[in-house]
PDB file of N, CA, C and O in Angstrom:
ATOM      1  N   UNK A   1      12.019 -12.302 -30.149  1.00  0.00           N
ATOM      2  CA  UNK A   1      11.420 -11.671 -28.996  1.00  0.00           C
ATOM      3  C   UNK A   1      11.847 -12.429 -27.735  1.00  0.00           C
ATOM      4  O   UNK A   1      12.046 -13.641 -27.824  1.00  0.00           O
ATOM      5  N   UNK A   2      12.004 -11.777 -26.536  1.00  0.00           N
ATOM      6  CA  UNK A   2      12.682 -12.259 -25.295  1.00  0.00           C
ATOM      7  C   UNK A   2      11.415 -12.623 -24.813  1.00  0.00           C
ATOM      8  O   UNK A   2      10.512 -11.921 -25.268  1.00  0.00           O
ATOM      9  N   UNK A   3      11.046 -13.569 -23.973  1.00  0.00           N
ATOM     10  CA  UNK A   3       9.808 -14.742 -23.271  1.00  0.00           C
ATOM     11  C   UNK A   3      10.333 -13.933 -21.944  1.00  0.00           C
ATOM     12  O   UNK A   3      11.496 -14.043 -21.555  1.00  0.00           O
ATOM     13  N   UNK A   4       9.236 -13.004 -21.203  1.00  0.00           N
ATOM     14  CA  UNK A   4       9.267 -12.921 -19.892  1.00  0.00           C
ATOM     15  C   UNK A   4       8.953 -14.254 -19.120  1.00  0.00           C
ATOM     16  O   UNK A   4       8.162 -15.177 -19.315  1.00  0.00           O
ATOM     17  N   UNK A   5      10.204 -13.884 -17.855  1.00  0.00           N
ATOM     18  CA  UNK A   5      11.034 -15.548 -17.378  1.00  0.00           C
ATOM     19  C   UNK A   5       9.770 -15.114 -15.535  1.00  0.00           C
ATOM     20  O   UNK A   5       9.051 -15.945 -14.979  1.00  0.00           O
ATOM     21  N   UNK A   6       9.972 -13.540 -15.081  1.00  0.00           N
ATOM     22  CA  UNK A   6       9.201 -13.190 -13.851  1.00  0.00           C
ATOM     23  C   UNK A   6       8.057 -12.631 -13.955  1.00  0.00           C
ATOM     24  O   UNK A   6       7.657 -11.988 -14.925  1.00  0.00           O
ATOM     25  N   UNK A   7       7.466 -12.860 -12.929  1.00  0.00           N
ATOM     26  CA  UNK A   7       6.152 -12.094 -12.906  1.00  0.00           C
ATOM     27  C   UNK A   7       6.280 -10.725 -11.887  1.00  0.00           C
ATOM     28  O   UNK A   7       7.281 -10.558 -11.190  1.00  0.00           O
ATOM     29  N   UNK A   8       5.073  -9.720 -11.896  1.00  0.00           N
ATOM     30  CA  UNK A   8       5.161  -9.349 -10.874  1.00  0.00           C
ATOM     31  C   UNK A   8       4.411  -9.624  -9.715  1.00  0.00           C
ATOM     32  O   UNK A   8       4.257 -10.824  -9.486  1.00  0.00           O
ATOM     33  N   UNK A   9       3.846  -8.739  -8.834  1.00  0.00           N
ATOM     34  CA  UNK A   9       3.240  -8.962  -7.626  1.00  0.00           C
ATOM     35  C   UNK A   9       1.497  -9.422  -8.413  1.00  0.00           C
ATOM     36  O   UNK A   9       0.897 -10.493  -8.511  1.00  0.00           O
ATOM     37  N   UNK A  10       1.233  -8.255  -8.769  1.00  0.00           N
ATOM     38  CA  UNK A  10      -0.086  -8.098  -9.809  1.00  0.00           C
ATOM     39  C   UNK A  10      -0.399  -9.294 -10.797  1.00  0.00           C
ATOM     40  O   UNK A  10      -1.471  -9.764 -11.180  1.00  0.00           O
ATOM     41  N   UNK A  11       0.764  -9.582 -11.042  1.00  0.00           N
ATOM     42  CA  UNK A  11       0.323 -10.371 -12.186  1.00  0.00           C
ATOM     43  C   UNK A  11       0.500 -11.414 -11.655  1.00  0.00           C
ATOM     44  O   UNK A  11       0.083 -12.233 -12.475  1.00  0.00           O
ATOM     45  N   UNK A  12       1.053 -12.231 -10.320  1.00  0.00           N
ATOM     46  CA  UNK A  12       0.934 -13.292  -9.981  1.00  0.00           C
ATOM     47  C   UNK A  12      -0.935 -13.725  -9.134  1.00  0.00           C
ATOM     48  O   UNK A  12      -1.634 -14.736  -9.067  1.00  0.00           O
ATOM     49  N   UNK A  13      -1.065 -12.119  -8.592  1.00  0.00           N
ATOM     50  CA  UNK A  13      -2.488 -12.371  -8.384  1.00  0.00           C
ATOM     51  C   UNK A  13      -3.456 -12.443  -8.976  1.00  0.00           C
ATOM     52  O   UNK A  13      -4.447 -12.889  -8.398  1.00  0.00           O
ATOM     53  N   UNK A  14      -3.538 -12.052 -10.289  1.00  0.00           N
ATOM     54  CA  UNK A  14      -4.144 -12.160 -11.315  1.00  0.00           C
ATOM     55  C   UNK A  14      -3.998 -13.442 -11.851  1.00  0.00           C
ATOM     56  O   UNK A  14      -4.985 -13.869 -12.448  1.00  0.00           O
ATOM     57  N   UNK A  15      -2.954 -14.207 -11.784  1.00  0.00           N
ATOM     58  CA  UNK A  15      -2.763 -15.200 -12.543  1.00  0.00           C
ATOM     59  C   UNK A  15      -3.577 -16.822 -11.643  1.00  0.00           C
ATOM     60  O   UNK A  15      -3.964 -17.896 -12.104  1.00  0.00           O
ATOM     61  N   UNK A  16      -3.549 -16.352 -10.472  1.00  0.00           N
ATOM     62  CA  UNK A  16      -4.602 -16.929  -9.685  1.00  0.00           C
ATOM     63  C   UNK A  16      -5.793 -16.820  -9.074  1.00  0.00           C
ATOM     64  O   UNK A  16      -6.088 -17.446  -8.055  1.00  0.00           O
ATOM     65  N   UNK A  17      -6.758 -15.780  -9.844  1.00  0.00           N
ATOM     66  CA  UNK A  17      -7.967 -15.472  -9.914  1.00  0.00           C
ATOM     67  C   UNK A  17      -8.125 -14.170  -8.761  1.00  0.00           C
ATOM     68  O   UNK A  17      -8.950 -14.045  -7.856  1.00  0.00           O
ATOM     69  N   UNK A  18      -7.106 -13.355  -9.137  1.00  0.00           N
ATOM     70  CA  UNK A  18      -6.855 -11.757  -8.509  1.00  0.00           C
ATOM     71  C   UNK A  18      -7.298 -12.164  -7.085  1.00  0.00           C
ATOM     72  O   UNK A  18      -8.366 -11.873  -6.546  1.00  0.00           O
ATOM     73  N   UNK A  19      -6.203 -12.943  -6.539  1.00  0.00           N
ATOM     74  CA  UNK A  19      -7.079 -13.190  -5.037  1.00  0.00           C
ATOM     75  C   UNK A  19      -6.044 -12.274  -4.611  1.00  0.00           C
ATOM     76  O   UNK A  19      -5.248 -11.770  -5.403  1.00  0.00           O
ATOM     77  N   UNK A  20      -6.050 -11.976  -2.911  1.00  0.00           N
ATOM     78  CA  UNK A  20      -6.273 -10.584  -2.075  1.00  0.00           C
ATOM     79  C   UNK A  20      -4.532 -11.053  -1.900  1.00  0.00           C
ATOM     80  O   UNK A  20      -4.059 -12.183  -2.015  1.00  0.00           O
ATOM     81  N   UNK A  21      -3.693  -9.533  -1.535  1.00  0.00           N
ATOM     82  CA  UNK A  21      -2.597  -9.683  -1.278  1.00  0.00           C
ATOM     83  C   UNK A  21      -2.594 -11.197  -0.159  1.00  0.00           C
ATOM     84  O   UNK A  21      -1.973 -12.251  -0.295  1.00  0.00           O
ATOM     85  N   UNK A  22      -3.669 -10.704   1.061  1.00  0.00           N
ATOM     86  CA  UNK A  22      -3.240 -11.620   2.838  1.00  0.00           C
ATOM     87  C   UNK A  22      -3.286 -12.854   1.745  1.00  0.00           C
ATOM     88  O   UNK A  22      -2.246 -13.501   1.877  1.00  0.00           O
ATOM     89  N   UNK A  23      -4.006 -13.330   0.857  1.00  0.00           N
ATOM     90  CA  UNK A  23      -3.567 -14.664   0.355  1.00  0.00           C
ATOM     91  C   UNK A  23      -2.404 -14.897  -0.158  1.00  0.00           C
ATOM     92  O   UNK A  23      -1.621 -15.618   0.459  1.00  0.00           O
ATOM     93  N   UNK A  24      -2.174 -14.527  -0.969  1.00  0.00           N
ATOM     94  CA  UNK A  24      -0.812 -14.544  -1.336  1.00  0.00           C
ATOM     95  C   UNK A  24       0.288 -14.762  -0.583  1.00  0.00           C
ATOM     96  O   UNK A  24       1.046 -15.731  -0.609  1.00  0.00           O
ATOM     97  N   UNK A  25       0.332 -13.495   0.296  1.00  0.00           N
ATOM     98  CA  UNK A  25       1.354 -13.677   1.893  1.00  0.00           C
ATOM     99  C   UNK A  25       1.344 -15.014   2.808  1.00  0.00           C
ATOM    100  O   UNK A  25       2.159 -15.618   3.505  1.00  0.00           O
ATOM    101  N   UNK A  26      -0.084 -15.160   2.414  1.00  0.00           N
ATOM    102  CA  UNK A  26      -0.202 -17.020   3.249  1.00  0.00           C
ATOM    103  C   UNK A  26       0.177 -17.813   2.944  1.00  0.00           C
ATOM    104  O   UNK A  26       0.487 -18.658   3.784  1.00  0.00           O
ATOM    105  N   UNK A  27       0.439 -18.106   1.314  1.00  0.00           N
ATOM    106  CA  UNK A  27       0.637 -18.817   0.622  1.00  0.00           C
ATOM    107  C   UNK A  27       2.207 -19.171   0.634  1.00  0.00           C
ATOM    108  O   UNK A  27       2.842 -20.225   0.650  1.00  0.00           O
ATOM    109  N   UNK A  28       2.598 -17.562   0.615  1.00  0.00           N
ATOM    110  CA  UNK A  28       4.180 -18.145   0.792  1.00  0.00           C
ATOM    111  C   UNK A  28       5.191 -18.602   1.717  1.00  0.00           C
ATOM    112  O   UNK A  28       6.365 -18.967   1.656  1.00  0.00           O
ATOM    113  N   UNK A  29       3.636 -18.331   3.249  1.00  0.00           N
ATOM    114  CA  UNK A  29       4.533 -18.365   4.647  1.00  0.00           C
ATOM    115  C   UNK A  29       3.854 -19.534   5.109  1.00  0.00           C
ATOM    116  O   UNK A  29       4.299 -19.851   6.212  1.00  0.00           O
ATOM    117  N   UNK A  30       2.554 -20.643   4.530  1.00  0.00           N
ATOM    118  CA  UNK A  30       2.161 -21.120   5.179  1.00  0.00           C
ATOM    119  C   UNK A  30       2.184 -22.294   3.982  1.00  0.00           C
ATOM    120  O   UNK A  30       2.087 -23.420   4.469  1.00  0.00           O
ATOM    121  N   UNK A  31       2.275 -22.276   2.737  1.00  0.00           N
ATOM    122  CA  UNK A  31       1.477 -23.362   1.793  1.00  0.00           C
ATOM    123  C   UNK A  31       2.525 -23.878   0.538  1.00  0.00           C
ATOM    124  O   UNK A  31       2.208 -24.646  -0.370  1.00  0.00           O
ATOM    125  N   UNK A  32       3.757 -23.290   0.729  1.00  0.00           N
ATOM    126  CA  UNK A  32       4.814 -23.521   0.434  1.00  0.00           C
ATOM    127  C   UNK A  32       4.953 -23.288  -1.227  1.00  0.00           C
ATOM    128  O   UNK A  32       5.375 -23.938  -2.184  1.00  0.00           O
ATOM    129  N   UNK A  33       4.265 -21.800  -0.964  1.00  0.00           N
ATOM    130  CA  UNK A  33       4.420 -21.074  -2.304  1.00  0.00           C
ATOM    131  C   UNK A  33       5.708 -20.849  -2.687  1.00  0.00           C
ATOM    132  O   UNK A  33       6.339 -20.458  -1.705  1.00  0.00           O
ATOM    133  N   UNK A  34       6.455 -20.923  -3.758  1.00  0.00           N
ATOM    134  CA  UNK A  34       7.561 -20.640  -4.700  1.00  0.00           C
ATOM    135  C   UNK A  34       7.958 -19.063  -3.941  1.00  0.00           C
ATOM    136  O   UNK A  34       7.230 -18.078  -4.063  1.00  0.00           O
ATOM    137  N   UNK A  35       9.386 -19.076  -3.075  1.00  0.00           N
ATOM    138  CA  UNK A  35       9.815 -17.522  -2.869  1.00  0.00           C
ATOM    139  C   UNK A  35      10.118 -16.790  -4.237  1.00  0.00           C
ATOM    140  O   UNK A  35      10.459 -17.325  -5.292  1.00  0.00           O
ATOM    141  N   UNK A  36       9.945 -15.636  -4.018  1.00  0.00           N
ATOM    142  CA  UNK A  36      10.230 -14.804  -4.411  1.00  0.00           C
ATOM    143  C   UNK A  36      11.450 -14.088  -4.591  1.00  0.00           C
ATOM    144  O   UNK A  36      12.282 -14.129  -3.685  1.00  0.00           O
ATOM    145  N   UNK A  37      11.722 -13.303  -5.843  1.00  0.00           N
ATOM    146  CA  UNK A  37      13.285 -12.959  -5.589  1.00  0.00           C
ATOM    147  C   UNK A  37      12.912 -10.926  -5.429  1.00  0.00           C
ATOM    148  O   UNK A  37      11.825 -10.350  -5.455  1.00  0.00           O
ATOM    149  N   UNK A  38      14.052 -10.463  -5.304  1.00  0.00           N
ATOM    150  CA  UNK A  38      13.809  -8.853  -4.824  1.00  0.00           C
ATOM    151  C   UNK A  38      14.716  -8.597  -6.012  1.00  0.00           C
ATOM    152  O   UNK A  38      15.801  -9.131  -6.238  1.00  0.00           O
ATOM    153  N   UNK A  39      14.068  -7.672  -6.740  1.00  0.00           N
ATOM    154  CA  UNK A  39      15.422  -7.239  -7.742  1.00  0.00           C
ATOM    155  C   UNK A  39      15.072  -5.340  -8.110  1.00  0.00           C
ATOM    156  O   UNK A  39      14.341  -4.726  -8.888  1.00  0.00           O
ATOM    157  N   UNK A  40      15.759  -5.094  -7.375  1.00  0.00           N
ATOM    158  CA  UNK A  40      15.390  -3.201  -7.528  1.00  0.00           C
ATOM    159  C   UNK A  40      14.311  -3.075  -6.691  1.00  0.00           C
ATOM    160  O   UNK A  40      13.356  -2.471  -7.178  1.00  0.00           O
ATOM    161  N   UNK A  41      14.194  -3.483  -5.553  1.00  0.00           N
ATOM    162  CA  UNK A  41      12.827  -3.176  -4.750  1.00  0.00           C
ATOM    163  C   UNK A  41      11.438  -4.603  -5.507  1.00  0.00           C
ATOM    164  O   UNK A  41      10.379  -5.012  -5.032  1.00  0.00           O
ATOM    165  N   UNK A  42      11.878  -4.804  -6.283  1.00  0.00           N
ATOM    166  CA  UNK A  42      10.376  -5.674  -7.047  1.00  0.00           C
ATOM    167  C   UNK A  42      10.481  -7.139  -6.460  1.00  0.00           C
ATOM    168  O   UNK A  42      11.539  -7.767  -6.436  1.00  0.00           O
ATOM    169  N   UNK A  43       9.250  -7.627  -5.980  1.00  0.00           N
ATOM    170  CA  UNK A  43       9.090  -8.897  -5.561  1.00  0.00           C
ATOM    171  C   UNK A  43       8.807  -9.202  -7.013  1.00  0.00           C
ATOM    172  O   UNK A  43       8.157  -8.566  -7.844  1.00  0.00           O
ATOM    173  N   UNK A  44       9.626 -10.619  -7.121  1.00  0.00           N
ATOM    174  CA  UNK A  44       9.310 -11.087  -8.846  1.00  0.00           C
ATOM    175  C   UNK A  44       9.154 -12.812  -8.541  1.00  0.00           C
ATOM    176  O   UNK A  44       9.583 -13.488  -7.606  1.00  0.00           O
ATOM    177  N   UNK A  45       8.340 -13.196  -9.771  1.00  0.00           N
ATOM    178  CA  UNK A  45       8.393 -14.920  -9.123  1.00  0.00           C
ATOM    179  C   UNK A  45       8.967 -15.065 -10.405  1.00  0.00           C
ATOM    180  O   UNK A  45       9.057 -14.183 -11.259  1.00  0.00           O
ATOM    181  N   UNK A  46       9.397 -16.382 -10.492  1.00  0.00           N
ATOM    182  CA  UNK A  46       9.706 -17.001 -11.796  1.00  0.00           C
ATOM    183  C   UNK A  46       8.461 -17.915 -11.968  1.00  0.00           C
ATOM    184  O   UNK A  46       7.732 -18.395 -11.099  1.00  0.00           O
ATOM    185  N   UNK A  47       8.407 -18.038 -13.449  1.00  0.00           N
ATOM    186  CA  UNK A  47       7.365 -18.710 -14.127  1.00  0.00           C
ATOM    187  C   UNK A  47       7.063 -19.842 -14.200  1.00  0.00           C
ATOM    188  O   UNK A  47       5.974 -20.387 -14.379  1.00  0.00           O
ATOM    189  N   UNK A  48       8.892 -20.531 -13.934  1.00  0.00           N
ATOM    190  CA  UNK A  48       9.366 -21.802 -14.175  1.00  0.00           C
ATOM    191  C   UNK A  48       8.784 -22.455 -12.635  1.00  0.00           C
ATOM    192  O   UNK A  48       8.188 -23.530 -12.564  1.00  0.00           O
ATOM    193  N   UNK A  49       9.053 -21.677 -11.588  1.00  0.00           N
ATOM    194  CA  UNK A  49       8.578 -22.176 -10.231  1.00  0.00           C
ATOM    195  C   UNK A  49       7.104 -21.948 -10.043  1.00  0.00           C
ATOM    196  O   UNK A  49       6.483 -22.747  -9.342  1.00  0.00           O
ATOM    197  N   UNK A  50       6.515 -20.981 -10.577  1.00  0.00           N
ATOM    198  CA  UNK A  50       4.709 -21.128 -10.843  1.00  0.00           C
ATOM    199  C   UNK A  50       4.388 -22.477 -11.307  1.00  0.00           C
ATOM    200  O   UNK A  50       3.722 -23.308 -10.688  1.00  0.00           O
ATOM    201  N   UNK A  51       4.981 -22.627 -12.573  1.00  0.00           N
ATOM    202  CA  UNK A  51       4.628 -23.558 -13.093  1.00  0.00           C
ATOM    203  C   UNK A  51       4.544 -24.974 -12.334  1.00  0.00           C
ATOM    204  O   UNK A  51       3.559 -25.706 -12.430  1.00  0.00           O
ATOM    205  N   UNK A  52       5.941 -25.351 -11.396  1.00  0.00           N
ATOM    206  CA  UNK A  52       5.948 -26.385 -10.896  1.00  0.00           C
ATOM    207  C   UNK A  52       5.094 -26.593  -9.723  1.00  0.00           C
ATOM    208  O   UNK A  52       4.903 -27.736  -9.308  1.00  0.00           O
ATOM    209  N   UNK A  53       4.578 -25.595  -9.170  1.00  0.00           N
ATOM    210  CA  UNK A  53       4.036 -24.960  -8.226  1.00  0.00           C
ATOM    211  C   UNK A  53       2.498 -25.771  -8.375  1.00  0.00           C
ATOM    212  O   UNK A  53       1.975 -26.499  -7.531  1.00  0.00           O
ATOM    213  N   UNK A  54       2.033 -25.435  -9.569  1.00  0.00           N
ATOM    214  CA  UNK A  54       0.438 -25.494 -10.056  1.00  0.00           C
ATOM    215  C   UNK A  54       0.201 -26.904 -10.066  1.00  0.00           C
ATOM    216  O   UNK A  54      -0.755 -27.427  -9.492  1.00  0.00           O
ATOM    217  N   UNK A  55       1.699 -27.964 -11.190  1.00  0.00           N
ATOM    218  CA  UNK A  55       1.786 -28.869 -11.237  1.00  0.00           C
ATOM    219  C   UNK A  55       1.626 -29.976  -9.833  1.00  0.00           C
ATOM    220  O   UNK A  55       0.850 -30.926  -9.729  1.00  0.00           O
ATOM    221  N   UNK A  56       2.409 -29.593  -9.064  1.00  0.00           N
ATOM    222  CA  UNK A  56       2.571 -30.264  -7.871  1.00  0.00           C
ATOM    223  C   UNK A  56       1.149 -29.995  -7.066  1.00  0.00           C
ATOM    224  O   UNK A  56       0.923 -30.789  -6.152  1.00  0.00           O
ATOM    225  N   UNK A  57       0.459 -29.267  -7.237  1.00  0.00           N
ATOM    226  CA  UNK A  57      -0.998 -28.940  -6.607  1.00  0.00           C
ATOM    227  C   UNK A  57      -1.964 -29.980  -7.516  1.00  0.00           C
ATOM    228  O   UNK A  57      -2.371 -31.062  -7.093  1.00  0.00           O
ATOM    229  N   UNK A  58      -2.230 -29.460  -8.772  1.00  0.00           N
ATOM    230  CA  UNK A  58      -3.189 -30.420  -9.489  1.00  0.00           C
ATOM    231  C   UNK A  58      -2.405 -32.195  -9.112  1.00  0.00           C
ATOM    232  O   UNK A  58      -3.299 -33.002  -9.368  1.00  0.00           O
ATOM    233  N   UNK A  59      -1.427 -32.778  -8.741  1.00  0.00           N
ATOM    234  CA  UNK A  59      -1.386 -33.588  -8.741  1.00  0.00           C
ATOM    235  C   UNK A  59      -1.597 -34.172  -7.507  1.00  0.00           C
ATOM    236  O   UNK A  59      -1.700 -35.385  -7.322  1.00  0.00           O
ATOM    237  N   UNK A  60      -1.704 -32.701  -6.068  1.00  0.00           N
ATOM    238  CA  UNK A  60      -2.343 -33.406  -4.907  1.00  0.00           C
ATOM    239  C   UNK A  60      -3.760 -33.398  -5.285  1.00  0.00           C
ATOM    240  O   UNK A  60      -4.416 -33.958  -4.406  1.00  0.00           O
ATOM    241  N   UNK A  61      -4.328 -33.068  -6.049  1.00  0.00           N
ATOM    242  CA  UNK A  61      -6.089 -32.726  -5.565  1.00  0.00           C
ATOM    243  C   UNK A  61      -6.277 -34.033  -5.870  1.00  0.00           C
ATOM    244  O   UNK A  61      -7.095 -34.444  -5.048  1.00  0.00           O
ATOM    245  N   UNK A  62      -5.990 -34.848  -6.549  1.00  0.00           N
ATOM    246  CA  UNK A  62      -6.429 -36.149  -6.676  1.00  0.00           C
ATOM    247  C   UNK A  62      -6.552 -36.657  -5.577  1.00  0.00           C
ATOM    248  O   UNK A  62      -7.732 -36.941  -5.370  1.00  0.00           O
ATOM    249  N   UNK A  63      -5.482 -37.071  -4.251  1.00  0.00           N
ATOM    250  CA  UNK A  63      -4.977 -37.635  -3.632  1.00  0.00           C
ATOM    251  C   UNK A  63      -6.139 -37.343  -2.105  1.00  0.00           C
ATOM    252  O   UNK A  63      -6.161 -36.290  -1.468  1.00  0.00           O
ATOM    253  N   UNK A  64      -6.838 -38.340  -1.866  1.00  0.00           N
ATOM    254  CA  UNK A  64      -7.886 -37.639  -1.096  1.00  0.00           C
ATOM    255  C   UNK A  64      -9.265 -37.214  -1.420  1.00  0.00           C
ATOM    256  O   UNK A  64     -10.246 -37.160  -0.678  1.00  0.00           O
ATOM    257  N   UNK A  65      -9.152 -36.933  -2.637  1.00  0.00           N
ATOM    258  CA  UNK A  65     -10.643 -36.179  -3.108  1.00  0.00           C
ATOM    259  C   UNK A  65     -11.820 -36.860  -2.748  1.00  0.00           C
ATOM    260  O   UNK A  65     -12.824 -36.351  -2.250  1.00  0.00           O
ATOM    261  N   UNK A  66     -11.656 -37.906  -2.998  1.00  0.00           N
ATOM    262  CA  UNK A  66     -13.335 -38.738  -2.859  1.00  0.00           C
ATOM    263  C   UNK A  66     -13.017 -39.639  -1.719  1.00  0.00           C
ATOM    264  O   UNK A  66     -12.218 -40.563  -1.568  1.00  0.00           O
ATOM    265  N   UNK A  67     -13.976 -39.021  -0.912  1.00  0.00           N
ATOM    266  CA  UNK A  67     -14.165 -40.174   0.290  1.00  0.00           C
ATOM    267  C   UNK A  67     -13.970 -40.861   0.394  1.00  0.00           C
ATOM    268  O   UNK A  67     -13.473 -40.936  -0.730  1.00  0.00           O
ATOM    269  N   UNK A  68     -13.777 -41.977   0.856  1.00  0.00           N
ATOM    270  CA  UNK A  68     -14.265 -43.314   1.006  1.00  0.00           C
ATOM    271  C   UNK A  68     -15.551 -43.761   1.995  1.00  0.00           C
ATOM    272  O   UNK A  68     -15.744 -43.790   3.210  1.00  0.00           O
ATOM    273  N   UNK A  69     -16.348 -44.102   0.748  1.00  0.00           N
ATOM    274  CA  UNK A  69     -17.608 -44.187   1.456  1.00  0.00           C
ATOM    275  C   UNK A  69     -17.659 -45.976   1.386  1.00  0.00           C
ATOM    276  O   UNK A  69     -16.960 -46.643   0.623  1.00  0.00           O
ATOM    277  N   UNK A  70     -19.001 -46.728   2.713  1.00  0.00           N
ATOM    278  CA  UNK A  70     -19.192 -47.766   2.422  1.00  0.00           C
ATOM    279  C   UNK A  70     -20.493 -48.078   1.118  1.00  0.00           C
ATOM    280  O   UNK A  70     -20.984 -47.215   0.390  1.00  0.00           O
ATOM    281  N   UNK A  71     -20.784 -49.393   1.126  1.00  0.00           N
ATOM    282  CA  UNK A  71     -21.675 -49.717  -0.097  1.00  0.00           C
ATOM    283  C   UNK A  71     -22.485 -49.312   0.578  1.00  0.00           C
ATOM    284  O   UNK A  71     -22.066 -49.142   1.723  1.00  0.00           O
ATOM    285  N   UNK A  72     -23.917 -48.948   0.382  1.00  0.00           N
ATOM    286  CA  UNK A  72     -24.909 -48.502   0.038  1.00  0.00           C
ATOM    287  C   UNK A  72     -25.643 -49.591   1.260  1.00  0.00           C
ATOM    288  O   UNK A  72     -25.710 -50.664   0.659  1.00  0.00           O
ATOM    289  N   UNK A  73     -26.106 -49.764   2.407  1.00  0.00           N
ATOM    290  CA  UNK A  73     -26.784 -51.047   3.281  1.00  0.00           C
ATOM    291  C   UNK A  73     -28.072 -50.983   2.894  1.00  0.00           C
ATOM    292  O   UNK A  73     -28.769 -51.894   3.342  1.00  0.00           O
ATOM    293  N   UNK A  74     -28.643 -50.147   2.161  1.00  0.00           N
ATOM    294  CA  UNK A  74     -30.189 -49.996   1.928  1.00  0.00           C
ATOM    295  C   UNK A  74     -30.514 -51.076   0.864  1.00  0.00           C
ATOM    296  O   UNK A  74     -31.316 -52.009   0.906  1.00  0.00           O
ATOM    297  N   UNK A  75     -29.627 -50.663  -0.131  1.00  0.00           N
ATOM    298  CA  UNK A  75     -29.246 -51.778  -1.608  1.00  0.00           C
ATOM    299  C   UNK A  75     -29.381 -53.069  -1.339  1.00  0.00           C
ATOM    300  O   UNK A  75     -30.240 -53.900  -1.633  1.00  0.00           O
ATOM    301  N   UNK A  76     -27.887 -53.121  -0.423  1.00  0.00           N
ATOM    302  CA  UNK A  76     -27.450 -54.536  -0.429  1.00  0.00           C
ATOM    303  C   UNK A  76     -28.584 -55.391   0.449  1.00  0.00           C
ATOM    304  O   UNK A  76     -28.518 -56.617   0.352  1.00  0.00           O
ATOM    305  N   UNK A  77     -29.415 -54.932   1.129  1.00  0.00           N
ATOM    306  CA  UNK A  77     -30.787 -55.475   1.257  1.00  0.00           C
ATOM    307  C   UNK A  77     -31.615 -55.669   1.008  1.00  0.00           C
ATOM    308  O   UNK A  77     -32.316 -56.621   1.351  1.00  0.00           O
ATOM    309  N   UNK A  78     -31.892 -54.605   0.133  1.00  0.00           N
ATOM    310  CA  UNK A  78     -33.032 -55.003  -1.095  1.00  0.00           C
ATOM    311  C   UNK A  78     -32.741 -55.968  -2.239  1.00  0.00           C
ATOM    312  O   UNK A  78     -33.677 -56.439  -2.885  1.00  0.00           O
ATOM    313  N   UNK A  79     -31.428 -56.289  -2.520  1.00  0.00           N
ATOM    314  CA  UNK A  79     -31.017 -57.159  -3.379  1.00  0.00           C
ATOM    315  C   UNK A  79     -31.156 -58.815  -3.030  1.00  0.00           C
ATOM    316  O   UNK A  79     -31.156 -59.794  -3.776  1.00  0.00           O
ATOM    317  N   UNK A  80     -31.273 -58.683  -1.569  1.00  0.00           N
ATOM    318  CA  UNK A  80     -31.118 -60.097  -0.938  1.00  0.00           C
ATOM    319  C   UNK A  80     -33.017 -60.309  -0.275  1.00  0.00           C
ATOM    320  O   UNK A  80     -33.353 -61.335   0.315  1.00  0.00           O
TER     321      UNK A  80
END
């Protein structure tokens, strides 16, 4: 059996929790979503660039996530 390599329009929004075309469109003009290729009229993504796509995201969310907060001044006074 042949492994579909593109997606389509639908199924890329679906594949990110059916969010609204204007997201999508933002994504690729503002957030440095994976272009798209045109083949017979069809916007198609590849899977291989989703993929790296998702990767390179889950590995910013780390980066930043938790504040940096100071210790606690209420504590460190009651301790002393």
């Amino acid at each position: 059996m042949v492994e579909q390599r593109y997606l389509k329009t639908v199924e890329v929004r679906r594949r990110y929790g059916n969010i609204d075309r204007s997201t999508l469109w933002r994504w690729e003009t503002e957030e440095g979503f994976p272009p798209a290729v045109k083949i017979l009229g069809l916007k198609l993504w590849d899977i291989a660039d989703l993929d790296a796509w998702d990767a390179m995201r889950r590995g910013m969310a780390g980066l930043g996530a938790r504040p940096v907060t100071e210790p606690d001044k209420a504590a460190s006074t009651e301790a002393a």
